[in-house]
C-alpha positions as CSV (number, residue, x, y, z in Angstrom):
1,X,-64.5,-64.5,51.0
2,X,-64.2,-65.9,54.4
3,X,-64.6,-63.3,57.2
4,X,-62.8,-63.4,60.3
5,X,-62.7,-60.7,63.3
6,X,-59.4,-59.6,64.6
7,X,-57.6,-57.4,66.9
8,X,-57.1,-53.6,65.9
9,X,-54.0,-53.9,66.9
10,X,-52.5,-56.7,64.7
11,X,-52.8,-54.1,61.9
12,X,-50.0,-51.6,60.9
13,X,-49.5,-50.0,58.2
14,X,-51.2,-52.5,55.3
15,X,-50.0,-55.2,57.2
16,X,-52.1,-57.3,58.9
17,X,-51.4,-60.3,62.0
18,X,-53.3,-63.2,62.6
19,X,-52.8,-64.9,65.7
20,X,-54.5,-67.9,67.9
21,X,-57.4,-70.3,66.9
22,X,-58.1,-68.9,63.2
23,X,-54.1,-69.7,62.4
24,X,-55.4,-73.5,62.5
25,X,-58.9,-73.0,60.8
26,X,-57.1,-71.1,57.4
27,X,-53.8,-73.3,57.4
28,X,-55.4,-76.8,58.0
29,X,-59.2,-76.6,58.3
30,X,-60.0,-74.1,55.1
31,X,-56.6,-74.8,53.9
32,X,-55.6,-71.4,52.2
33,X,-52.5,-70.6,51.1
34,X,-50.2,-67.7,50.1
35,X,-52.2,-65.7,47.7
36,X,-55.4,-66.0,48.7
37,X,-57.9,-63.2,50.6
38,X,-59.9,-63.0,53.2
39,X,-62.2,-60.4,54.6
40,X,-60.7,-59.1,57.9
41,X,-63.1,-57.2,60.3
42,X,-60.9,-55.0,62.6
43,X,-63.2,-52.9,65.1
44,X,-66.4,-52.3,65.1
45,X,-67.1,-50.8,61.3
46,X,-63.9,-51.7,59.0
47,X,-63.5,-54.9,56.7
48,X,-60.1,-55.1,55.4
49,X,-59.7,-57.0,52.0
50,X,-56.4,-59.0,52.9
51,X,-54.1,-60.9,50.8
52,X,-52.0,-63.8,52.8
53,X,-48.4,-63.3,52.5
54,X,-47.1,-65.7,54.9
55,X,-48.1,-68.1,56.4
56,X,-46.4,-70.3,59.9
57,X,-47.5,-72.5,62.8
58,X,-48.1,-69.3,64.7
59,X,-49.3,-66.6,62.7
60,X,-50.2,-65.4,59.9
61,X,-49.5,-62.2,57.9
62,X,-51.8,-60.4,55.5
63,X,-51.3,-57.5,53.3
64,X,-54.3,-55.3,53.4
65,X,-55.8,-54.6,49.6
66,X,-58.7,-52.5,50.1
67,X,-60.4,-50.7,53.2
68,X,-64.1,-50.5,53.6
69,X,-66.5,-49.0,56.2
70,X,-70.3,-50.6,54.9
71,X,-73.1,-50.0,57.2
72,X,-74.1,-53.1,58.3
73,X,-74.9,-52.7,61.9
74,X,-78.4,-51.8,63.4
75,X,-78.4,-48.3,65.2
76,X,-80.8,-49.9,68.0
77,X,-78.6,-52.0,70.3
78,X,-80.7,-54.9,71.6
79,X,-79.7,-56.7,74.3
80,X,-81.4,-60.3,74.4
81,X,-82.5,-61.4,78.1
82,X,-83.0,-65.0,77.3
83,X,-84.1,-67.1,80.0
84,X,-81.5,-70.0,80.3
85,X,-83.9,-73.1,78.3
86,X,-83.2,-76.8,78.1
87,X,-81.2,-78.7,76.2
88,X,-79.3,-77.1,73.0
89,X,-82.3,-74.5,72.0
90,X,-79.9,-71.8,73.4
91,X,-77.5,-72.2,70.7
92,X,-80.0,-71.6,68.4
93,X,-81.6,-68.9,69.8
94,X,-77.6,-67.2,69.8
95,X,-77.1,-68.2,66.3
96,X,-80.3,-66.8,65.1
97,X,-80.6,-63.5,66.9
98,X,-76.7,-62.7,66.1
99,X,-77.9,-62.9,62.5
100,X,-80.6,-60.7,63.4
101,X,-78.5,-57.9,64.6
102,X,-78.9,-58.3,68.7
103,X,-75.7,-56.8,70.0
104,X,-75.4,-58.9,73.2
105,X,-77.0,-61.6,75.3
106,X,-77.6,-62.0,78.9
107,X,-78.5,-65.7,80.1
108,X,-81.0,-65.4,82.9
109,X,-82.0,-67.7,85.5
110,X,-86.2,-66.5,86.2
111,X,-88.4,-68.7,88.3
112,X,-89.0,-71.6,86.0
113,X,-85.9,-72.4,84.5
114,X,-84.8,-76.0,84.9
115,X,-81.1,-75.6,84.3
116,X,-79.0,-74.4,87.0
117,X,-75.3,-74.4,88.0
118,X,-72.3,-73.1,86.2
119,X,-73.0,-71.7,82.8
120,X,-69.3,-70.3,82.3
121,X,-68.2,-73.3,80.2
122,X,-71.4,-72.9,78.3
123,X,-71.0,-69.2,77.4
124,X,-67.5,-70.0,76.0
125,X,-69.2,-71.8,73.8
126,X,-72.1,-69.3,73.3
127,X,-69.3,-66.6,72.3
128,X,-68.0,-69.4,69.6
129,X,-71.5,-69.5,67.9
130,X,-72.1,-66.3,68.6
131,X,-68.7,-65.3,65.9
132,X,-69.7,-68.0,63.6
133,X,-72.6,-66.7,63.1
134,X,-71.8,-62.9,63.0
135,X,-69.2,-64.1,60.6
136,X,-71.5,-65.8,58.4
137,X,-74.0,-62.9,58.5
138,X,-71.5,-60.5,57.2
139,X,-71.4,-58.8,61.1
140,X,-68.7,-56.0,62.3
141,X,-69.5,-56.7,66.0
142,X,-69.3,-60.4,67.6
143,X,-72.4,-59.9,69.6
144,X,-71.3,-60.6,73.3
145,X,-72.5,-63.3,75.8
146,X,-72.3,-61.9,79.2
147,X,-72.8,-63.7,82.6
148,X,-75.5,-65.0,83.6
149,X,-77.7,-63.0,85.8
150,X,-80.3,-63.6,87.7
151,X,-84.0,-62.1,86.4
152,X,-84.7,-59.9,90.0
153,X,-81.1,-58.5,89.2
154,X,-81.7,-57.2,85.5
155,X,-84.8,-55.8,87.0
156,X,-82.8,-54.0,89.0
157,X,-80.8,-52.0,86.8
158,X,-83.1,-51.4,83.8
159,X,-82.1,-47.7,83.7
160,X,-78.9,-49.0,81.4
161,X,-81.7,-49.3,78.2
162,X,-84.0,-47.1,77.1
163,X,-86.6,-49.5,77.0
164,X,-87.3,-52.7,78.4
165,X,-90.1,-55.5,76.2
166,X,-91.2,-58.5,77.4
167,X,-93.7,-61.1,75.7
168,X,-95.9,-62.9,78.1
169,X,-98.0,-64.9,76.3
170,X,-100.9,-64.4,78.9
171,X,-100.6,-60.5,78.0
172,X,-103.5,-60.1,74.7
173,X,-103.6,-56.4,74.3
174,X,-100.5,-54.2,73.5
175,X,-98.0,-55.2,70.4
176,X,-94.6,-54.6,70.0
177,X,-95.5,-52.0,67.3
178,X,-97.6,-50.4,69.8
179,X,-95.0,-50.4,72.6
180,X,-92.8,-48.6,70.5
181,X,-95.4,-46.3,68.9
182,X,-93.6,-42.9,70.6
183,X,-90.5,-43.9,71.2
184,X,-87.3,-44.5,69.0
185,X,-85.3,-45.7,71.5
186,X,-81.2,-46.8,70.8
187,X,-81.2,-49.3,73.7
188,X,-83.8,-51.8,74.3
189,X,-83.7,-54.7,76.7
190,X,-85.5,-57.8,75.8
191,X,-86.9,-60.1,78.2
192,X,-87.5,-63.8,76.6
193,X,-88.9,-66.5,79.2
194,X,-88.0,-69.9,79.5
195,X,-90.1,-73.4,78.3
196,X,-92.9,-72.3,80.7
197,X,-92.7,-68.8,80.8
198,X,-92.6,-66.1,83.4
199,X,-94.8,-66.5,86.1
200,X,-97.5,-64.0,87.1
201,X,-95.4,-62.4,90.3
202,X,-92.1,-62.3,87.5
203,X,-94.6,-60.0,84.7
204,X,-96.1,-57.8,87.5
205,X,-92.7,-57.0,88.9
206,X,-91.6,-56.0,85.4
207,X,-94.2,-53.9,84.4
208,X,-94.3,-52.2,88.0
209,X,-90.5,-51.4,86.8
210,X,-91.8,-49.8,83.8
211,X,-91.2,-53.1,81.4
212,X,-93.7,-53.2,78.3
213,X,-95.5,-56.2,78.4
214,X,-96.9,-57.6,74.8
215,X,-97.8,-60.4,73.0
216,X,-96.6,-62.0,70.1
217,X,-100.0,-63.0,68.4
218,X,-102.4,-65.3,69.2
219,X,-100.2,-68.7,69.1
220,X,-98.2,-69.7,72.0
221,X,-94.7,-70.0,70.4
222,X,-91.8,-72.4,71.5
223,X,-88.8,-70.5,73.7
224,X,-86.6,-71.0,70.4
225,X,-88.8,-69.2,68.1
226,X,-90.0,-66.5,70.7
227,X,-86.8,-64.7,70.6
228,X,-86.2,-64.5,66.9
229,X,-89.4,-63.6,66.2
230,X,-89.2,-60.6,68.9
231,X,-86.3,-59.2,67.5
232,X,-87.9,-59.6,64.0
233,X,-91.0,-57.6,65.0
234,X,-88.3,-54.6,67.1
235,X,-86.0,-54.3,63.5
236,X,-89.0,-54.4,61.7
237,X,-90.9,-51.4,63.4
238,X,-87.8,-49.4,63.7
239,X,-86.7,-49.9,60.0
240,X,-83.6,-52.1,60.8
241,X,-84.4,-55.0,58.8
């Protein structure tokens, strides 16, 4: 059944609203009608089985068949510090990672990123794939795309996680595995660099700040796999996957 996340409070009673964009995609993009269910995720932990009942220009109204609370979420809450690369890899990088069970994003402008300006009307569209794909991965949470920041900032305020990772592929010595060895911690931050990675000055500053600094193996890996992979490797060693 088609998923779609809505507000908590568009539900009363067994009755559920459906306001805004998804009005158009179930009317005239997926073109349901009266009769048929969808999965509605309301909060962060309950998918409501939902039969249409009506269905207008403006809304549409649901009556709620079943309730569920599954686990699906990860109890670590990773939040993805991703470098702002070129072109479209972002949106891959979002897509991927949502399905991976990161729980927000932070674009980041480091030393040697190329793309600069205004990234607002880009992380309106980050938040869009960011649903999708937490929609098609069965997600209770849309992971959230925050501003973008610069990298001396996060630095700044690393006391928010629990623990802070960052690849650099001139680091050979300490794994992921290893940097979480003692710890089981519930918030990590991520640090992923752009196309030509942090420079020297941009890793010593974060491991003076108490950021692990590992390496992903033994191949140099393209910005759009580095993340994914990363977060792999986290949910792996902490039994998330």
């Amino acid at each position: 059944m088609r998923r779609f996340f809505i507000d908590p409070n568009k539900v009363e009673g067994d009755t559920v609203e459906i306001t805004g964009s998804d009005v158009k995609h179930i009317r005239d993009v997926l073109r349901m009608k009266i009769g048929d269910k969808i999965i509605a995720v309301k909060g962060s932990s309950t998918e409501l089985t939902v039969v249409l009942t009506e269905i207008s220009e403006e809304q549409i109204i649901g009556k709620i068949e079943k309730s569920d609370t599954p686990v699906k979420e990860p109890k670590v809450h990773i939040t993805l510090a991703q470098s702002v690369p070129k072109a479209d890899k972002m949106d891959m990088i979002i897509k991927m990672c949502t399905e991976l069970g990161v729980c927000e994003f932070v674009p980041v402008t480091s030393e040697r990123v190329i793309v600069q300006g205004d990234f607002s009307r880009k992380i309106e569209r980050w938040q869009r794939i960011s649903e999708e794909a937490a929609k098609q991965s069965g997600r209770t949470i849309v992971p959230m795309i925050r501003p973008a920041e610069k990298f001396v900032t996060l630095l700044s305020r690393l006391d928010e996680w629990d623990k802070a990772i960052m690849p650099w592929e001139v680091h050979k010595e300490d794994t992921i595995n290893k940097a979480l060895e003692k710890v089981l911690p519930k918030r990590i931050i991520l640090f992923i660099g752009p196309e030509g990675g942090y420079s020297y000055d941009e890793a010593e500053a974060a491991k003076i700040k108490g950021t692990a600094l590992v390496t992903l193996g033994n191949r140099i890996l393209r910005v759009e796999t580095a993340a994914p992979v990363a977060v792999t490797l986290i949910m792996n060693r902490l039994g998330e996957l």
